[in-house]
PQR file with spaces between the fields and no chain letter, atoms N, CA, C, O and H, PARSE charges and radii, in Angstrom:
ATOM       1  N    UNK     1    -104.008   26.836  -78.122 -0.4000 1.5000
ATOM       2  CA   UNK     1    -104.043   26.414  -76.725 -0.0000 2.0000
ATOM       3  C    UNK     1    -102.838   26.998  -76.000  0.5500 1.7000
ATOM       4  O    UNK     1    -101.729   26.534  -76.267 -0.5500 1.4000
ATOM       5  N    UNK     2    -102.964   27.999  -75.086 -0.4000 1.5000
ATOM       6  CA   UNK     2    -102.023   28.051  -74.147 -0.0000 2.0000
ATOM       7  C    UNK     2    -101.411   27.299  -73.157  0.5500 1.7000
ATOM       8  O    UNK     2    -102.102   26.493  -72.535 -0.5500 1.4000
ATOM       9  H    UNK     2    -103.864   28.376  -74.870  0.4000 1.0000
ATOM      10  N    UNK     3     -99.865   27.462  -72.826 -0.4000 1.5000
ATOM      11  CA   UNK     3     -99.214   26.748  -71.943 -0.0000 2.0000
ATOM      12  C    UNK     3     -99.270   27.341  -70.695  0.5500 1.7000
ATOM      13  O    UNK     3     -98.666   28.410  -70.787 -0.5500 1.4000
ATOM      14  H    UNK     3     -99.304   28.116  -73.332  0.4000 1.0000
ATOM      15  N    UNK     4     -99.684   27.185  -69.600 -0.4000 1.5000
ATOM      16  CA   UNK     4     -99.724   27.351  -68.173 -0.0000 2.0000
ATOM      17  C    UNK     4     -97.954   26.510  -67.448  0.5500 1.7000
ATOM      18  O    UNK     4     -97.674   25.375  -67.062 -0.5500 1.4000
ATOM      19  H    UNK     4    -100.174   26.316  -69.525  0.4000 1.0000
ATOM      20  N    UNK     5     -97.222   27.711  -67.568 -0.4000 1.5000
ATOM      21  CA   UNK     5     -95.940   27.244  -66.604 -0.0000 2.0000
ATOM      22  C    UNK     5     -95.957   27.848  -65.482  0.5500 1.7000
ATOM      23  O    UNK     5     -96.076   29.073  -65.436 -0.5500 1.4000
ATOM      24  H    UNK     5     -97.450   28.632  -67.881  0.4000 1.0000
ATOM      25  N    UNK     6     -95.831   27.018  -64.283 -0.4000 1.5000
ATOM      26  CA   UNK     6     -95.913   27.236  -62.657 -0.0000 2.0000
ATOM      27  C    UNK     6     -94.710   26.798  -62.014  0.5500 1.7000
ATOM      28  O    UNK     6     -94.588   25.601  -61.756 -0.5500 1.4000
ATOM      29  H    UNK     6     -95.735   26.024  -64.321  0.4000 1.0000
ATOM      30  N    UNK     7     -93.662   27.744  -61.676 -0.4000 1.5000
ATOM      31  CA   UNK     7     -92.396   27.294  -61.196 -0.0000 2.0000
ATOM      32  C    UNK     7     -92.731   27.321  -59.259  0.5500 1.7000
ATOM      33  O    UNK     7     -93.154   28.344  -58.722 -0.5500 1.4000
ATOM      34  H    UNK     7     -93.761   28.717  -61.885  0.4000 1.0000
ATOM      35  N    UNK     8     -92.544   26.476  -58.741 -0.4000 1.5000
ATOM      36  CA   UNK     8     -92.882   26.379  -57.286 -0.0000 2.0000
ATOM      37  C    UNK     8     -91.581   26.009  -56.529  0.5500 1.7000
ATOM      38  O    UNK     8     -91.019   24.965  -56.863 -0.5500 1.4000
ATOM      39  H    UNK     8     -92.200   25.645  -59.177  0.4000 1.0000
ATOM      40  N    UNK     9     -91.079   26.726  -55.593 -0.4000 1.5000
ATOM      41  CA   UNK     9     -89.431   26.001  -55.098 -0.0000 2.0000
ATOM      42  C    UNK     9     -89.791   25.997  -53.313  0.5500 1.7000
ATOM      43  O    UNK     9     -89.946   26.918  -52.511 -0.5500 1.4000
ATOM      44  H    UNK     9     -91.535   27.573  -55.321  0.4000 1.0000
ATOM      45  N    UNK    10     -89.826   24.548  -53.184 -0.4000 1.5000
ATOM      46  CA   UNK    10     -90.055   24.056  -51.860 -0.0000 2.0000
ATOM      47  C    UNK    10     -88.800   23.669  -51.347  0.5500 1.7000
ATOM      48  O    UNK    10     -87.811   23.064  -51.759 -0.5500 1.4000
ATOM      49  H    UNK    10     -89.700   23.800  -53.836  0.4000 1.0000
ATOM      50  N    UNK    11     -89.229   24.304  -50.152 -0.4000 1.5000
ATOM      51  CA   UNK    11     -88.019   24.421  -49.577 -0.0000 2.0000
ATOM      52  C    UNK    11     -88.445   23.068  -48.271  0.5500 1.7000
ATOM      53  O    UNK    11     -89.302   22.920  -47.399 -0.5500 1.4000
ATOM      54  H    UNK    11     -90.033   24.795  -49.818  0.4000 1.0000
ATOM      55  N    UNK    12     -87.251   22.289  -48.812 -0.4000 1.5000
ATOM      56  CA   UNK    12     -87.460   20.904  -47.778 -0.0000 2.0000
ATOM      57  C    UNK    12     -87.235   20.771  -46.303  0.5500 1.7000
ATOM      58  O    UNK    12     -87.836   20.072  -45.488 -0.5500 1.4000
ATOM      59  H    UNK    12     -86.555   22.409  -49.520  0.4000 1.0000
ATOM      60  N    UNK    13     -86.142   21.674  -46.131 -0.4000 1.5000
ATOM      61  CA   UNK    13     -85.779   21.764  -44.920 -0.0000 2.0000
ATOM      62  C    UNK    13     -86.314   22.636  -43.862  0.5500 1.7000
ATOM      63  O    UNK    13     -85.793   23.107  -42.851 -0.5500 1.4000
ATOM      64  H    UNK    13     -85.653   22.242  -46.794  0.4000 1.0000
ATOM      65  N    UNK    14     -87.957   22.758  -44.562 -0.4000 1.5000
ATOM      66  CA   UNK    14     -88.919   23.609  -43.459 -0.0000 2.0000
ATOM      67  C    UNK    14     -90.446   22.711  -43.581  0.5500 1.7000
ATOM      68  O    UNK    14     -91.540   23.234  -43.367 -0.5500 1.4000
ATOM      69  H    UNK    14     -88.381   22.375  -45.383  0.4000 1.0000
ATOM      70  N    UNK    15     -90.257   21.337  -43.951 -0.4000 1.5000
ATOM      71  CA   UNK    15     -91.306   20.453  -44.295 -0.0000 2.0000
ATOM      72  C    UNK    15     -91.623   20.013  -42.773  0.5500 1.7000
ATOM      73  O    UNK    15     -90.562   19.694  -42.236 -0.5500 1.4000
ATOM      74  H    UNK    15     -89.368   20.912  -44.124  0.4000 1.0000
ATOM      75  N    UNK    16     -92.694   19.891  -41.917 -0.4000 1.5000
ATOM      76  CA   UNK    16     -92.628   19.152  -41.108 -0.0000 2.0000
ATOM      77  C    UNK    16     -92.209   17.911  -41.611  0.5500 1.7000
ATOM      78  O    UNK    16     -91.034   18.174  -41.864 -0.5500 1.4000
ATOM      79  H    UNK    16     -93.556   20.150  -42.353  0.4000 1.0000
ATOM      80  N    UNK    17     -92.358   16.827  -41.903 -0.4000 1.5000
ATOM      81  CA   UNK    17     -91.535   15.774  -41.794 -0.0000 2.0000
ATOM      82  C    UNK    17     -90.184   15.553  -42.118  0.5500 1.7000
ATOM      83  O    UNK    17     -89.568   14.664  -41.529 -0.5500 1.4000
ATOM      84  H    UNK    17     -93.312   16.613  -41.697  0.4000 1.0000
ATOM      85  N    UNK    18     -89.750   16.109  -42.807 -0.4000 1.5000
ATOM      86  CA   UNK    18     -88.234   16.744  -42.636 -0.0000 2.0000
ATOM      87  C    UNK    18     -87.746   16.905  -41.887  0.5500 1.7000
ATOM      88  O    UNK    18     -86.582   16.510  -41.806 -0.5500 1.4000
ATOM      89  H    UNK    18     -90.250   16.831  -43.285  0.4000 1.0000
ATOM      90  N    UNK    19     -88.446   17.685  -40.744 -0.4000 1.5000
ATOM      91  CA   UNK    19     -87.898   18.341  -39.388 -0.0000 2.0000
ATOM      92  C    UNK    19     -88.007   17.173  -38.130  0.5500 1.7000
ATOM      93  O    UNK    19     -87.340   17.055  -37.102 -0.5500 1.4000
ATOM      94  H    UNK    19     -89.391   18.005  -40.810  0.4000 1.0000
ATOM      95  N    UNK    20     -88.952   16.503  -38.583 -0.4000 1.5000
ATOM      96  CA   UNK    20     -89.113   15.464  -37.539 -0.0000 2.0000
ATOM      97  C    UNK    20     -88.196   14.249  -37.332  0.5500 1.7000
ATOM      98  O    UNK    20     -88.010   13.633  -36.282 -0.5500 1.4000
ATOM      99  H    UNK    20     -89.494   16.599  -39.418  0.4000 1.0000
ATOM     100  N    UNK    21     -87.544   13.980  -38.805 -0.4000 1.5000
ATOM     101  CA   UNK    21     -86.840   12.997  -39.101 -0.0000 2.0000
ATOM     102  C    UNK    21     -85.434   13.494  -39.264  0.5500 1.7000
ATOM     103  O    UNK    21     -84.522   12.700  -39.490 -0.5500 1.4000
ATOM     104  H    UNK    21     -87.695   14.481  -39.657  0.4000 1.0000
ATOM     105  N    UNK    22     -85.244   14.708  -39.162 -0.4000 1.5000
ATOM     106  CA   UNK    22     -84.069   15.383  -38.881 -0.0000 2.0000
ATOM     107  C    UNK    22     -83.761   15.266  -37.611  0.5500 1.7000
ATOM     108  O    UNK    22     -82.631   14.999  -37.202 -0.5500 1.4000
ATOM     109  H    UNK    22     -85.985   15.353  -38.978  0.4000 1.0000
ATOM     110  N    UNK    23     -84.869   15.481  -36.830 -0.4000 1.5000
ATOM     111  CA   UNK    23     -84.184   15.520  -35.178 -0.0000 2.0000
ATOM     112  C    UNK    23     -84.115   14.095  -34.610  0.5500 1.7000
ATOM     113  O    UNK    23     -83.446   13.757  -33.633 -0.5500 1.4000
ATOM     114  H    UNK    23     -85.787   15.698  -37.163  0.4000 1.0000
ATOM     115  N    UNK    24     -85.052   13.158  -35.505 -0.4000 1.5000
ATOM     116  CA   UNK    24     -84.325   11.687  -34.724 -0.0000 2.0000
ATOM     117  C    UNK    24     -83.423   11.031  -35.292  0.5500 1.7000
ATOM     118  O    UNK    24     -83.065    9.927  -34.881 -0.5500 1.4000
ATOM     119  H    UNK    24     -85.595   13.433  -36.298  0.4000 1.0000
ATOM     120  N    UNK    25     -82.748   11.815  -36.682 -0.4000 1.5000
ATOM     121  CA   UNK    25     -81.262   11.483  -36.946 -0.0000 2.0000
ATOM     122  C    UNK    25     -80.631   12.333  -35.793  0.5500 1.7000
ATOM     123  O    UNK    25     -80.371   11.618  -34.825 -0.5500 1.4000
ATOM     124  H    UNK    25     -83.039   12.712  -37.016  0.4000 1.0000
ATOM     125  N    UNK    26     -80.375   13.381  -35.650 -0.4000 1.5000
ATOM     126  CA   UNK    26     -79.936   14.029  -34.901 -0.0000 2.0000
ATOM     127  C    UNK    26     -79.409   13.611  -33.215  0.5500 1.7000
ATOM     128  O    UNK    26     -78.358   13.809  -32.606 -0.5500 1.4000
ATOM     129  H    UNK    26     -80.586   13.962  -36.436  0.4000 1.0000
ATOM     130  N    UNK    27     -80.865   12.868  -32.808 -0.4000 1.5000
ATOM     131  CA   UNK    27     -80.835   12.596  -31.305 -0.0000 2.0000
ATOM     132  C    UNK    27     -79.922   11.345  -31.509  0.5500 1.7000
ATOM     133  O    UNK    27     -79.018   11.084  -30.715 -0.5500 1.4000
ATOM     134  H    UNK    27     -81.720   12.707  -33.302  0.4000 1.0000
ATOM     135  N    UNK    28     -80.295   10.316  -32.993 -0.4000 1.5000
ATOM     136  CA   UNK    28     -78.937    9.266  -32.502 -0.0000 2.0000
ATOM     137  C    UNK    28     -78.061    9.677  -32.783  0.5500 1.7000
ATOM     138  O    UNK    28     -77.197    9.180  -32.060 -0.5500 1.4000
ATOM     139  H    UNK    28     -81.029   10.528  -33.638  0.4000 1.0000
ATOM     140  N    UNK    29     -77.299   10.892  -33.978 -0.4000 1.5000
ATOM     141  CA   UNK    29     -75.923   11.220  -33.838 -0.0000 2.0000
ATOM     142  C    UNK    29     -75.732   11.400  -32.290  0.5500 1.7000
ATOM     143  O    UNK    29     -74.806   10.714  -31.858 -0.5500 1.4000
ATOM     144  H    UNK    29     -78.001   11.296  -34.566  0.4000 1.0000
ATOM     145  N    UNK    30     -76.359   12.127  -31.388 -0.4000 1.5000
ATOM     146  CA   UNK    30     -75.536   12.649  -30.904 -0.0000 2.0000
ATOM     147  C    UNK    30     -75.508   11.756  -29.532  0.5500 1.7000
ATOM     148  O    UNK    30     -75.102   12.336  -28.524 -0.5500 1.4000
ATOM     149  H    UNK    30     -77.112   12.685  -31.738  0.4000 1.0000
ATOM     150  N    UNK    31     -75.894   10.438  -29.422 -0.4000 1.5000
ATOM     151  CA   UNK    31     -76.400    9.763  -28.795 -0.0000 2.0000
ATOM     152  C    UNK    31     -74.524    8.497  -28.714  0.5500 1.7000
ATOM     153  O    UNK    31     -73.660    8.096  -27.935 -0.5500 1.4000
ATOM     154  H    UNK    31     -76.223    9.967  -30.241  0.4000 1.0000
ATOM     155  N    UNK    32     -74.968    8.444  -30.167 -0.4000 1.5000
ATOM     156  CA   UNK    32     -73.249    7.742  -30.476 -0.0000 2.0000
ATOM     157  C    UNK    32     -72.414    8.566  -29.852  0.5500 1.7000
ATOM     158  O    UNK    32     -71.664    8.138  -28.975 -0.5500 1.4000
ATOM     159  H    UNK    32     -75.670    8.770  -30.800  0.4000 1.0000
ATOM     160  N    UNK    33     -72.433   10.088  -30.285 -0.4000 1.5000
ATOM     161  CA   UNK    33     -71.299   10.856  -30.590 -0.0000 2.0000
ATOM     162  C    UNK    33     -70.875   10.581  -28.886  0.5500 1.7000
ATOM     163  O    UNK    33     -69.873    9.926  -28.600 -0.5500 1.4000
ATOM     164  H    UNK    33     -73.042   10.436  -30.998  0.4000 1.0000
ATOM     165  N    UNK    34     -71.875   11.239  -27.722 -0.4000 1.5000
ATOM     166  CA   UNK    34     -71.186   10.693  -26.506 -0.0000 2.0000
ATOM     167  C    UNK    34     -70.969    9.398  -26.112  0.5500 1.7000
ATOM     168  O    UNK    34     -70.204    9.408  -25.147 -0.5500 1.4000
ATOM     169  H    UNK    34     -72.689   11.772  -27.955  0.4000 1.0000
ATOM     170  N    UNK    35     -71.354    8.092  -26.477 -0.4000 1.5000
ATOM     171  CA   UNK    35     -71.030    7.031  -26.054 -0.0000 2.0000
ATOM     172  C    UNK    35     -69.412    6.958  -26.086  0.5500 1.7000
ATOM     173  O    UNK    35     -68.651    6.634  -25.174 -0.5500 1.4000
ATOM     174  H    UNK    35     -71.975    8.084  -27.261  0.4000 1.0000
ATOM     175  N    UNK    36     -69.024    7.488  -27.850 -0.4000 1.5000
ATOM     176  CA   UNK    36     -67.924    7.031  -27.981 -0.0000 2.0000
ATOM     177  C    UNK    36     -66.759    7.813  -27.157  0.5500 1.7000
ATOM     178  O    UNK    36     -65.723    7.244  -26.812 -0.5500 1.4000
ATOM     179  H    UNK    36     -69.643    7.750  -28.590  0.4000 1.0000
ATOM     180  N    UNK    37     -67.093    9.427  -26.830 -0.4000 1.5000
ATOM     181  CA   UNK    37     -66.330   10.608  -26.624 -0.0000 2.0000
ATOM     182  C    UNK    37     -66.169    9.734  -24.782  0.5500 1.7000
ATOM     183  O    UNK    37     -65.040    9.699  -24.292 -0.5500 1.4000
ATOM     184  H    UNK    37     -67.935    9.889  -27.111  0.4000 1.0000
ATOM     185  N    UNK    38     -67.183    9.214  -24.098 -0.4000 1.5000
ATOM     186  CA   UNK    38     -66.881    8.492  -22.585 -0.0000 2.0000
ATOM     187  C    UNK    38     -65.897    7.624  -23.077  0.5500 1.7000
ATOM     188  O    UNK    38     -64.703    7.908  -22.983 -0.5500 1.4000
ATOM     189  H    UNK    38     -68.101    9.242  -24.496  0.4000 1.0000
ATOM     190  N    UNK    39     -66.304    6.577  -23.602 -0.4000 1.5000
ATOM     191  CA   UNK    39     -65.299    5.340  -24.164 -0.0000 2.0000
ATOM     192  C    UNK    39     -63.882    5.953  -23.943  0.5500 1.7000
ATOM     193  O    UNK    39     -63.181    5.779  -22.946 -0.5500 1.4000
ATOM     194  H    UNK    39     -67.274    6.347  -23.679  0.4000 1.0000
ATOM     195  N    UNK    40     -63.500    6.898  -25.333 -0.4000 1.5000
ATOM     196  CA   UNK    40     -62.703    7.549  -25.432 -0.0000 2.0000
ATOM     197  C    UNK    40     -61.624    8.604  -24.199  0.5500 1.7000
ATOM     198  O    UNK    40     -60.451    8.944  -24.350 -0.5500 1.4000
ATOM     199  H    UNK    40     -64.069    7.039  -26.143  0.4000 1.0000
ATOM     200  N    UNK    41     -62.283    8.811  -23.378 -0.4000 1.5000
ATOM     201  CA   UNK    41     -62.539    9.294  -21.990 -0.0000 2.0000
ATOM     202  C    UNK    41     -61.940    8.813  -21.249  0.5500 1.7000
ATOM     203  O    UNK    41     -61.102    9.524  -20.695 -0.5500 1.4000
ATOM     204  H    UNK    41     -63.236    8.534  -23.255  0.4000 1.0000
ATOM     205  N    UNK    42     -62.038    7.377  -20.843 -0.4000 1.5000
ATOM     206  CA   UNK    42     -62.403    6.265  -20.150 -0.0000 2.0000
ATOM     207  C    UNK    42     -60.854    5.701  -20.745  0.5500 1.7000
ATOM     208  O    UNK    42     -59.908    5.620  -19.962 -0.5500 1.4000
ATOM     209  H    UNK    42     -62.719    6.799  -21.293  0.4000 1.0000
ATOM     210  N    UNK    43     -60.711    5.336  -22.168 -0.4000 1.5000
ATOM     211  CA   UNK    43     -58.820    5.028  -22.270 -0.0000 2.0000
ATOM     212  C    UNK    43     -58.463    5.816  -22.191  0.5500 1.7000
ATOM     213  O    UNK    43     -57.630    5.468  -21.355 -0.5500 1.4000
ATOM     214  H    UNK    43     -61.479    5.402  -22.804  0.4000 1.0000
ATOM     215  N    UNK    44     -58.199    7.196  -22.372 -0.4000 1.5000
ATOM     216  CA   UNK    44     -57.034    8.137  -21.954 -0.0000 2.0000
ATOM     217  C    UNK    44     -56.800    8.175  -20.179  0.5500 1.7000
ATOM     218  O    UNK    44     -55.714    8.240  -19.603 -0.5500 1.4000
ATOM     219  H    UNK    44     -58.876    7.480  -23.051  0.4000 1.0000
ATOM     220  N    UNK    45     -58.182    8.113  -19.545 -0.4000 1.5000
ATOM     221  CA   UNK    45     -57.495    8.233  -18.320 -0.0000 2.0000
ATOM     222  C    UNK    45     -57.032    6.750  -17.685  0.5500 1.7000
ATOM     223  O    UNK    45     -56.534    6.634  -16.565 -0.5500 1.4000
ATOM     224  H    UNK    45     -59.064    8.060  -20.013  0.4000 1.0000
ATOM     225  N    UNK    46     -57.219    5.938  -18.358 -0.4000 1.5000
ATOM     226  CA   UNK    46     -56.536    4.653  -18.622 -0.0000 2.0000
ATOM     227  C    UNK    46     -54.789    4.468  -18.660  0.5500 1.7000
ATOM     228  O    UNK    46     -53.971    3.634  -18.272 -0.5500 1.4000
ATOM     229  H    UNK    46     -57.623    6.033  -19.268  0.4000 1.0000
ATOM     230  N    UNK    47     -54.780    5.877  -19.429 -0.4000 1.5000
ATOM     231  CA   UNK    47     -53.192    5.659  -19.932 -0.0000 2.0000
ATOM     232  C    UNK    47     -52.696    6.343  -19.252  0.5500 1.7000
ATOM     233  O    UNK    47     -51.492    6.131  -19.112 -0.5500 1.4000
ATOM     234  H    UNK    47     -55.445    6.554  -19.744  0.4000 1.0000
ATOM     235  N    UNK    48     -53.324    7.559  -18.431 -0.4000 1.5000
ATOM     236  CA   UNK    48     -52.514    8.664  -17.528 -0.0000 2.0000
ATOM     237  C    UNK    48     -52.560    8.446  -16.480  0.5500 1.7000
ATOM     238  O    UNK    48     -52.000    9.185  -15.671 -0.5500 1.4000
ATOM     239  H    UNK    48     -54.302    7.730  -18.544  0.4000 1.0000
């Protein structure tokens, strides 16, 4: 009986759902990232 070996390398980061759930991590990073960068904003010209 022969062995049938099939090496297959998927590449995840071209999966649609990968990509989909990448960009709505994405939209809340960057969603925080300005809340905090105004905040941040907002005490420095606080202090000057």
């Amino acid at each position: 009986m022969k062995e049938i070996v099939v090496r297959i390398k998927i590449d995840v980061e071209k999966q649609p759902q990968f990509q989909e759930e990448w960009r709505k991590i994405q939209t809340q990073l960057d969603s925080q990232y300005s809340k905090l960068l105004d905040e941040y904003k907002q005490e420095l010209s606080g202090i000057a």
